[in-house]
N, C-alpha and C positions, 0 to 999 in steps of 0.2 A: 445249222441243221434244225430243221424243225419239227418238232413231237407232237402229232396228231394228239386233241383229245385232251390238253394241258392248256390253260393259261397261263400266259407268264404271271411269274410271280414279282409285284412290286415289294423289294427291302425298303420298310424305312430306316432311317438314320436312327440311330441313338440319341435319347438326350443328354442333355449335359445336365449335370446337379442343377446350373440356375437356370433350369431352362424347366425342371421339375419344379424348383420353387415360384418360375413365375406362373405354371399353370396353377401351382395350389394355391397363390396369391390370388389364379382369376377366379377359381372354384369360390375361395372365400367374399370376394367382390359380387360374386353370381348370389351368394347367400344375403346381401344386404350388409358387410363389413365393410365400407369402404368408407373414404374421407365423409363422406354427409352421408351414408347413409342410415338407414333405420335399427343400425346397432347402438344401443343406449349405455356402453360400454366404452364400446370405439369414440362416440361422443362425450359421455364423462371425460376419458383420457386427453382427449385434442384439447376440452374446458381445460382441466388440469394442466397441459403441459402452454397452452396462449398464458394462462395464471403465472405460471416460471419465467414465462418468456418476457413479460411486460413487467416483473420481480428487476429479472437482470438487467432491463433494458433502461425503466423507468430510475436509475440511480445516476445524481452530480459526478461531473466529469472529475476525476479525484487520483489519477495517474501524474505523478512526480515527474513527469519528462512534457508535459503541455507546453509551456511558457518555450523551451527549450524547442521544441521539434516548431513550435508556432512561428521563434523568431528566427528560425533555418528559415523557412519557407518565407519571409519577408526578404530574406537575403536572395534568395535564389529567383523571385519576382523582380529582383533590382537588378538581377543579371549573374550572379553569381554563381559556379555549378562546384565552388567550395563553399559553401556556409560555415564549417565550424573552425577550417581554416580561418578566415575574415573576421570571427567573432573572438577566437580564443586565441591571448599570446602566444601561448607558447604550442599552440600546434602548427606542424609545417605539412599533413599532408591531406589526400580529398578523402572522399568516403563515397562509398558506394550507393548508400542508401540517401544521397543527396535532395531527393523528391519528397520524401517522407513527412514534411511538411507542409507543402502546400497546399494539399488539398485544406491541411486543419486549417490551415493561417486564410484559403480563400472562404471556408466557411465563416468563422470568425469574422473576418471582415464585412462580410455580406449580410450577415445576420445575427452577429454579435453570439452571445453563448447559446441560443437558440439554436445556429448554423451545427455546431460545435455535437449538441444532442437530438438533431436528427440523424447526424453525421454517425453516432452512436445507434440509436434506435435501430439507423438501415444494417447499422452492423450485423449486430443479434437476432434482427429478425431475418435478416437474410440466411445469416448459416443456421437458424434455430428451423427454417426453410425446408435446407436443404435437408437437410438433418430427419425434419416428419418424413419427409419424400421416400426416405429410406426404409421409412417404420412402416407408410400407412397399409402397405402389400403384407405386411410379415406380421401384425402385430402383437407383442406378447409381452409378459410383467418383465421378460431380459431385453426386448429392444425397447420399450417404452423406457426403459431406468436409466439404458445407456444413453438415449438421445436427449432424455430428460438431464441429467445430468452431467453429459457434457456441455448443454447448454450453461448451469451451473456454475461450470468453469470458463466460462469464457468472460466471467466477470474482471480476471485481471487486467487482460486484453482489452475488454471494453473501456476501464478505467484509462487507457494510456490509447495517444498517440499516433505511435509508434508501432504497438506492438500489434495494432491491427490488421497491418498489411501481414505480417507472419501470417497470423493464421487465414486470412480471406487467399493468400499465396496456396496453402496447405489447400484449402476448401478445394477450390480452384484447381488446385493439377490433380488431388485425389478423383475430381468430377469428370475432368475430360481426358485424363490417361483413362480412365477406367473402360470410357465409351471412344474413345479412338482404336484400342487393342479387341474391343470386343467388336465394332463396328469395321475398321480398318479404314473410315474415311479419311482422307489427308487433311477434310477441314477441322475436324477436330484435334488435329496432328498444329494445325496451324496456330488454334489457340492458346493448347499449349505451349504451342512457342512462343506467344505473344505472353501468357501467362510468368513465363519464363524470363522474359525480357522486362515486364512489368517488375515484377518481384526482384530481382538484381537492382530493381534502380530505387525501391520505396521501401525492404525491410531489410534490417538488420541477419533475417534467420535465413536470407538466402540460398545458405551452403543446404538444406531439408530438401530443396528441389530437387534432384535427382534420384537420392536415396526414400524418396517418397515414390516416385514414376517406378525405380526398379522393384519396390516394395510392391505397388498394383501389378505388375507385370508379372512377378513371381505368381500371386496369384491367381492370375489367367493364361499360363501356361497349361495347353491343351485345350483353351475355351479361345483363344485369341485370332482373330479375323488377319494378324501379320503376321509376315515369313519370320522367322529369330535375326536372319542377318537386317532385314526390316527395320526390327525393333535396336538392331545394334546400333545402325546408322543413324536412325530419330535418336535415341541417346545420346550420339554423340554432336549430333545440332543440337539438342536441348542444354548440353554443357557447355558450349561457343556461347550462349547468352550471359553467360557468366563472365565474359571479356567485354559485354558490351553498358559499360559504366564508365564515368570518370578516372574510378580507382583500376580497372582495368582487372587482368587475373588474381591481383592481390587482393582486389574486395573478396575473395571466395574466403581468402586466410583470415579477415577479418571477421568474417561472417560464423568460421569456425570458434573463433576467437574467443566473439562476445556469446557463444552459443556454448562453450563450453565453459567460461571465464563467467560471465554473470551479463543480461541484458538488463539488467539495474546497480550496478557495482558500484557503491559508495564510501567514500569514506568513513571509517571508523575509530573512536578514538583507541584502540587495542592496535590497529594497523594491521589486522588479518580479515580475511574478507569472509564473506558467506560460504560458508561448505561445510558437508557433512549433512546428514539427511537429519539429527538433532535440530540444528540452525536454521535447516530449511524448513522444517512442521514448523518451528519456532515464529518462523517470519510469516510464512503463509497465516498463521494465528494473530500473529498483529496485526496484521493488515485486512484478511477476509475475516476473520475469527473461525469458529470451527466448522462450520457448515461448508466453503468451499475446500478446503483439504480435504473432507471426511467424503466430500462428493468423489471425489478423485478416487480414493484408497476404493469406495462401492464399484464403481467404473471398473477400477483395476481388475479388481475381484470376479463381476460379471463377465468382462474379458478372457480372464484366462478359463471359467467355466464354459465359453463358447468355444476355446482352441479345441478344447480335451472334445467337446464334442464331434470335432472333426478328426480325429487321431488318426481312430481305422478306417473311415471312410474318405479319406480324403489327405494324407500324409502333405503333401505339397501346399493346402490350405494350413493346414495344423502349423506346419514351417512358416510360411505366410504371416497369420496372426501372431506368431511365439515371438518372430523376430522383428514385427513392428510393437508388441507389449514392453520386449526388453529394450526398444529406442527409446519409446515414449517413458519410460521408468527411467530412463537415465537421464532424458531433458528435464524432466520435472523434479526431479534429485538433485540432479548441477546446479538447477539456478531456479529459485518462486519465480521468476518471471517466465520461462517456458510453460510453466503448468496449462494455460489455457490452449497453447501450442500440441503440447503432448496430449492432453483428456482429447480434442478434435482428431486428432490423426488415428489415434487408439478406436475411438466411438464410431467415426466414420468407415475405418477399415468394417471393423468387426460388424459392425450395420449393411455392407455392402454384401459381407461372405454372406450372410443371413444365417439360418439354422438350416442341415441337411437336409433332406427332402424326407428322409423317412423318421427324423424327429418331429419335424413340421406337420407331419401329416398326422402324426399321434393323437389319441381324445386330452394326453395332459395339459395342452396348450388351451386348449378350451374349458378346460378347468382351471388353469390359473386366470385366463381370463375373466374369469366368472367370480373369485373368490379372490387372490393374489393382486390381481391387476386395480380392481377398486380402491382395498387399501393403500395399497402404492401411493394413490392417484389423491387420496383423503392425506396420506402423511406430506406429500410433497405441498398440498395446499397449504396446510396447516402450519409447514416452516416458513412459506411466502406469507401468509398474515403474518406471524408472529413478528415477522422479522422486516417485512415493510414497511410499518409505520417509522422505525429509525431511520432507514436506510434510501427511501425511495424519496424522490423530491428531482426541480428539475434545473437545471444549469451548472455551476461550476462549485465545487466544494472549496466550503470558508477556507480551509486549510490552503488551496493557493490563491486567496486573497492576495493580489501583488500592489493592493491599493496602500496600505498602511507601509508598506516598506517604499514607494513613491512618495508618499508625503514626507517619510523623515530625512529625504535626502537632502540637501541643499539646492538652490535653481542653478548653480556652479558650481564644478567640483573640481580640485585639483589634477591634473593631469598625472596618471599611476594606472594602477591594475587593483582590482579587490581578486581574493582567494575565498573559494565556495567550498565547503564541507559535504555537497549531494546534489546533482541533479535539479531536482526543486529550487535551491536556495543561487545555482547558479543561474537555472533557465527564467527565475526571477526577474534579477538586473540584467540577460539579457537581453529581455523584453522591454523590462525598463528602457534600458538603453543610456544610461546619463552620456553627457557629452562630457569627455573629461577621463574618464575610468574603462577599462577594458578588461573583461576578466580573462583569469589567467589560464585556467584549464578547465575539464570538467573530469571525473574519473574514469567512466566510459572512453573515454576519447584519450584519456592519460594512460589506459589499461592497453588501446592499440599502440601505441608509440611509445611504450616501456617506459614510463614517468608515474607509474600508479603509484609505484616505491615511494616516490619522492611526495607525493600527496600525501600518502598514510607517514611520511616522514613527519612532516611538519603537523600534523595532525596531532599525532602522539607528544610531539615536542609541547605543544600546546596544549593538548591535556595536562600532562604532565606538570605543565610547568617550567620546563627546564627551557629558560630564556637563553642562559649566556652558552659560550660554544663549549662543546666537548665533542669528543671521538666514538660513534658507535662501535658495537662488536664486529661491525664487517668493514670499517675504519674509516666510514665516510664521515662527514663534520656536520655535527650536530645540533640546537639551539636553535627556537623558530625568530630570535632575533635576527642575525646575518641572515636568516633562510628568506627571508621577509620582504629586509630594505634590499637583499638584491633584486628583490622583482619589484621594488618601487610600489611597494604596499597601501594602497588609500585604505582600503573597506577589508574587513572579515566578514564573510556574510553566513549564520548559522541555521538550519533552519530549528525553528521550535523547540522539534521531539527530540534533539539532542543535548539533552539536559545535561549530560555529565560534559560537556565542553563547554555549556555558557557557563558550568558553579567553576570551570576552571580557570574561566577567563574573569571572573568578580573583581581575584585580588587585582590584578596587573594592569597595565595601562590604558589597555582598549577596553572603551564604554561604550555602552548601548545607545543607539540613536533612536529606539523606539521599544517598549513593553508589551505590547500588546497585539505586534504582527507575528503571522505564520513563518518569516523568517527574520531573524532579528541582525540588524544592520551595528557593526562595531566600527570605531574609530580610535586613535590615536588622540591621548588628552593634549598632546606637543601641535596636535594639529588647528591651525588656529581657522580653518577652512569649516571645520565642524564645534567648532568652541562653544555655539551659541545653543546649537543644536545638543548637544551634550549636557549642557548646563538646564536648559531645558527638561531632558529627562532626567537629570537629576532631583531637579524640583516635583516631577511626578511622583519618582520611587517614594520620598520624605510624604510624601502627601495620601499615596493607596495606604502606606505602611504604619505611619504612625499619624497622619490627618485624619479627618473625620469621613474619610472616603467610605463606599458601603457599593457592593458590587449589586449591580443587576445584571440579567441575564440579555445577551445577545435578541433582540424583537424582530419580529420581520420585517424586512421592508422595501420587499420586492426585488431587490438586487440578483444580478445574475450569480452571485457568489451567496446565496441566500438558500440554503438546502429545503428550509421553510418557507418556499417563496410564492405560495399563496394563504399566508397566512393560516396554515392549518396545523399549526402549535404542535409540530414533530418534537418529543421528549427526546428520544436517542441522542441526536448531533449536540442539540443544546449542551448537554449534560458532559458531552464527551470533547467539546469545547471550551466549558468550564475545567472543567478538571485537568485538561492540559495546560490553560494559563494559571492556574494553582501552581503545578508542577514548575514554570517558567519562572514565578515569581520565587519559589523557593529556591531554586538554584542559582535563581540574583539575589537572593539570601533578604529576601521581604516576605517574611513567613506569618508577621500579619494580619498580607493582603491577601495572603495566600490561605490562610483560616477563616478568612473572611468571605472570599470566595466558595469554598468547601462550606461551611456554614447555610451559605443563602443556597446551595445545594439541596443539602440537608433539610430546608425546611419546605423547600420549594416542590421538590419531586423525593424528596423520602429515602435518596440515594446515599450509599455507605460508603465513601473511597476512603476504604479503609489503611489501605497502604500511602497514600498521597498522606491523610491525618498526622501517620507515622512521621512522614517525613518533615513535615511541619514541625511537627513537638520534636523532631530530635536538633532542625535546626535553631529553635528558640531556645532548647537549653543549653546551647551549644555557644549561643551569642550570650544567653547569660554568664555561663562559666564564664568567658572570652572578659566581661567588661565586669565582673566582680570578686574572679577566679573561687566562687561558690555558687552553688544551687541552692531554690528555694525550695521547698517541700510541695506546694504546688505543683511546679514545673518538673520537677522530676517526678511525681506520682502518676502528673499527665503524659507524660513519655514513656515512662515504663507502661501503664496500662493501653497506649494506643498502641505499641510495638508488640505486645499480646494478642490484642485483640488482630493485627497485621500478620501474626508470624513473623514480624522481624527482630533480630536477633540483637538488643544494645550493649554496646562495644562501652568498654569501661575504660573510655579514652581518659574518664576526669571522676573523683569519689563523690558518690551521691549520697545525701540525707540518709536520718534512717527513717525510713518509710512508715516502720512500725509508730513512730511518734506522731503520725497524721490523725488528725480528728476524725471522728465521723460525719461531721458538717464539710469536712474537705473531701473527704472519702466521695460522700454522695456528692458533692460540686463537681468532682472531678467527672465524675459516669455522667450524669447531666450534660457534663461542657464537651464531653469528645460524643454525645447522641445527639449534638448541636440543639438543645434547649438550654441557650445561654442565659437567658432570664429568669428560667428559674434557680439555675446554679448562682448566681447574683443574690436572688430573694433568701436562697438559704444560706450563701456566706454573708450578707447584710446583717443578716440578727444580732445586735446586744451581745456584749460581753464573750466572742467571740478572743482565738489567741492573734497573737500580731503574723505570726505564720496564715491564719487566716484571711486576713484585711490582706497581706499582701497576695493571695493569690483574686481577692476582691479587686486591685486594681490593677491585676494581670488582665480578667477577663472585661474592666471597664474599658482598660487602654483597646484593645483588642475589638469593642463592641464598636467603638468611634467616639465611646462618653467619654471625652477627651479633661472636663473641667473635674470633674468629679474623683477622676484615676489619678490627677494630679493633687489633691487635695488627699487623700489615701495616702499617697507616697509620701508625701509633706511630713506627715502627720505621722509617717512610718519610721522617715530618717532622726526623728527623735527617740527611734526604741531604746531601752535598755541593752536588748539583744544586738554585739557588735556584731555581728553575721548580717541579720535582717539588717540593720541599719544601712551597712557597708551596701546592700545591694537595694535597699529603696534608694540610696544618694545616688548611687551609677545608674539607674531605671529612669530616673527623675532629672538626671544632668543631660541624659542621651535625649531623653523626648524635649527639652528644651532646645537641645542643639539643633536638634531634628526640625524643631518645630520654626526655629530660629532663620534656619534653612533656606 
């Protein structure tokens, strides 16, 4: 029926909240905010946030699974769709994430460690991309900090491998669920499934893929372009990709496994693994130090203050965010290796919902822009100087140098297995690849096929010590001897940073076949395959330790393992390079080389390792007690004041001097010798008429400097004291460095 005198009246639609943020987005764009334009704000921030990006992007490939995920991917070029089967004894089954190295092993080959850090670069700057995409419509001091620092976090990720595909997986289905549901085209539908099928076959974190898709879905219910039963049916195709692998529906359980288990699970000599949110700041601090955890914990915090903002306006959002916060809080607590996993899914969700429309539209944002957003943007630079000069540089980190652990091997090696203590030390040799040796497991791989137990078994037995057999408490048999020669043991292979398993291995039969590599290769002295080799290092240790050796620093020289490798004199790595083959040398009980090192430290860059010092002076009175069953007054002055100055606490395993009978001329020698100006500490025990407790801490610091003629003349001259203390321990001081010398 028609009513004279009325026009119909057109209803428009309602909009949707993002459909209100993208007009205030365009409103803002129509004012000059946009990627280039003439906001000098919006410009600072994008300088600022390329600055972070080319931080994280520009740093040596330095992830513990390289060598390991490189020599899968040779395998899998050779035809093989088990890699870790083929490589490792004692595993019998495939892995899902069988592809996961190719790409790195084709880069690598093609372009050597070059291939390796574009391979990196396209990473971070790809999600660091996606990431602005999200900001540059909204932006404000909460989404600039979130993008900003999830970028941040993707340092771990970048560092490894492996764990790239996780999160480019993550990127990836968060981008095109998001515009499939609100689009409802099927190509986008398709991608995702291809995404879906990609990721099954290349990461480890697999099992994220769907509990991501229903996580966007939840929050585009009532915004979503498909029917529910639509979205039930593409879910349940997106989960069928999950069969389509080698490992078949088990890869899912795997995938659970190492996602709740640890995607970097190593042996430890304790035999318990990483857990506990303690352990986890703990690690993430060793490894990033504190700038990437503290990123994280900021992220967190902006997150949950963007939920609350959707509470009453939008309860479904509010659920949305809360329950993708409490995943990513629990990835990044399970295991340091999800962290870069968890910060993107968190950063990405919360950057998608944006801010409401009627907070967005507020003058505060434009005041924080104005005032808030600057500073931000000044502190964020300010950490990327500070903290570039150590950290940035381009190719592969010294630390897996696998060239020094190829040279000590032999060009023949008996036919056996060597046993790996981590990742690094195993995906070493099997890059290497000797013909002859096959290693035995890795832990990762021992932790899907319930043999973790049995790694941390022998682990601990070897710390420990405890070679011959006995019966654990849960009654299985004990003793890393039988554990050993059953598996036909050639090599122990350790890497470096596990100091308290090579001071364990000193006394017993297996020797180092080299000092100064990133993983330190062991052998059996019965074995006459490395007799030569061993004898060798031995003649080294006699020679940094008690020769007239004298350490220089690491120079550049262009190598791809060369974090300095265009000669631009980076202090950081140097420094922290030193100071771990200090540590090495001390827990091979060459403490020294190991002062000696520490020393040329000290003079060089002004550096205090003050705890390393410590542990020097406790091992050198420690070898004194041992070869004269007394202390000098020296040597005990010098440990008690470096364990001070360390906060660490000395154990009264053996009775010390009384201290109070030290001179003043020793007193001030001592503070001199542990501020590493050892020649003046020389100049002032050198004087005249000086006590024999003196002279002998004189040819402590001569032996020590490399004045090898002069320390021997001291001691000579000392084993004639009246004092039978002093005497007894110039004649053992003096008999050792001859042996040594002898050597």
């Amino acid at each position: 029926m028609k009513v004279s005198g009325h026009k119909p009246v057109s209803k428009k639609p309602a909009r949707t909240p993002s459909a209100a943020v993208a007009a205030n987005g365009a409103s803002d764009r129509s004012s000059g905010s946009t990627l280039f334009g003439e906001d000098s704000t919006t410009r600072f921030a994008l300088i600022a946030y390329v600055v972070v990006v080319l931080w994280i992007a520009l740093q040596p490939l330095a992830g513990d699974d390289l060598w390991w995920d490189l020599s899968r991917g040779r395998e899998v070029l050779k035809g093989s769709i088990a890699p870790s089967r083929l490589m490792l004894e004692l595993d019998d089954q495939s892995e899902s994430d069988w592809l996961g190295g190719v790409i790195g092993f084709v880069s690598y080959a093609a372009f050597d460690s070059n291939g390796l850090m574009l391979f990196r670069c396209g990473f971070v700057v790809g999600v660091a991309f996606l990431l602005w995409r999200c900001v540059r419509d909204n932006l404000s001091t909460a989404t600039f900090l979130l993008a900003s620092l999830a970028v941040v976090c993707l340092l771990p990720a970048a560092d490894s491998v492996s764990l790239v595909y996780d999160v480019l997986g993550a990127v990836a289905t968060l981008w095109f669920a998001d515009r499939w549901l609100l689009g409802g085209r099927s190509v986008s539908l398709l991608i995702l499934l291809g995404v879906g099928l990609l990721w099954a076959n290349l990461g480890a974190g697999y099992a994220l893929f769907l509990p991501i898709v229903i996580g966007v879905a939840i929050g585009r219910l009532g915004e979503s372009s498909v029917s529910q039963n639509g979205v039930i049916v593409a879910l349940l195709l997106l989960a069928a990709t999950a069969w389509m692998n080698p490992r078949g529906g088990l890869g899912i359980l795997d995938s659970f496994q190492r996602i709740r288990g640890s995607l970097d699970v190593d042996v430890d000599v304790s035999g318990q693994g990483t857990v506990g949110v303690i352990q986890t700041w703990q690690t993430w601090s060793e490894r990033y130090g504190v700038v990437v955890p503290l990123a994280f914990v900021i992220l967190s915090v902006l997150a949950v203050g963007l939920q609350f903002c959707w509470l009453k306006r939008s309860p479904r959002r509010f659920w949305q965010l809360g329950s993708v916060w409490i995943a990513g809080q629990w990835l990044a607590w399970t295991s340091p290796a999800n962290l870069s996993l968890a910060a993107v899914w968190i950063g990405m969700t919360c950057l998608s919902a944006r801010l409401p429309a009627d907070r967005a539209a507020k003058g505060s944002v434009t005041r924080w822009k104005r005032g808030l957003l600057p500073a931000c943007c000044l502190v964020l630079v300010g950490i990327a100087a500070v903290k570039a000069p150590a950290d940035m540089g381009w190719g592969i980190d010294e630390q897996q140098d696998f060239r020094y652990l190829q040279s000590a091997l032999p060009a023949v090696l008996p036919v056996g297995t060597g046993w790996a203590d981590s990742l690094r030390s195993g995906g070493m040799i099997a890059w290497i690849n000797p013909e002859g040796v096959r290693l035995q497991d890795l832990p990762h791989r021992a932790m899907l096929g319930g043999r973790l137990r049995q790694q941390h078994d022998i682990a601990r037995d070897l710390a420990e010590q405890r070679k011959t057999s006995y019966y654990r408490s849960n009654g299985s048999q004990g003793g890393w001897w039988l554990s050993l020669q059953d598996r036909q043991t050639q090599l122990l292979l350790v890497e470096a940073d596990n100091v308290e398993l090579i001071a364990a291995l000193e006394p017993t039969l297996w020797k180092p076949l080299t000092l100064d590599s990133p993983v330190v290769a062991y052998a059996s002295t019965g074995n006459s395959a490395y007799s030569n080799r061993i004898l060798e290092t031995l003649q080294q240790r006699h020679f940094v330790d008690r020769g007239p050796w004298s350490y220089q620093r690491p120079q550049s020289t262009g190598s791809p393992f060369d974090r300095d490798r265009f000669g631009l004199a980076i202090e950081g790595g140097a420094i922290g390079q030193s100071i771990r083959q200090a540590e090495v040398f001390t827990a091979m009980e060459l403490p020294n080389a190991a002062m000696r090192i520490l020393h040329a430290e000290q003079l060089r860059s002004g550096a205090e390792p003050a705890e390393a010092i410590a542990r020097c002076q406790m091992m050198l009175l420690h070898r004194e007690y041992k070869r004269a069953d007394r202390c000098s007054q020296f040597q005990a002055l010098a440990t008690t004041l470096a364990c001070q100055r360390a906060g660490i606490a000395l154990a009264d395993a053996f009775p010390l001097p009384d201290l109070s009978e030290c001179s003043d001329a020793m007193r001030g020698a001592v503070q001199l010798y542990l501020d590493g100006r050892w020649r003046e500490a020389i100049e002032l025990l050198g004087v005249g008429g000086l006590s024999d407790q003196d002279r002998y801490g004189l040819a402590i610091l001569l032996l020590q400097l490399g004045d090898l003629d002069d320390g021997r003349a001291v001691l000579a001259a000392l084993a004639e004291s009246d004092d039978s203390a002093l005497r007894l321990l110039a004649s053992e001081a003096l008999a050792s460095l001859e042996f040594d010398l002898a050597s």
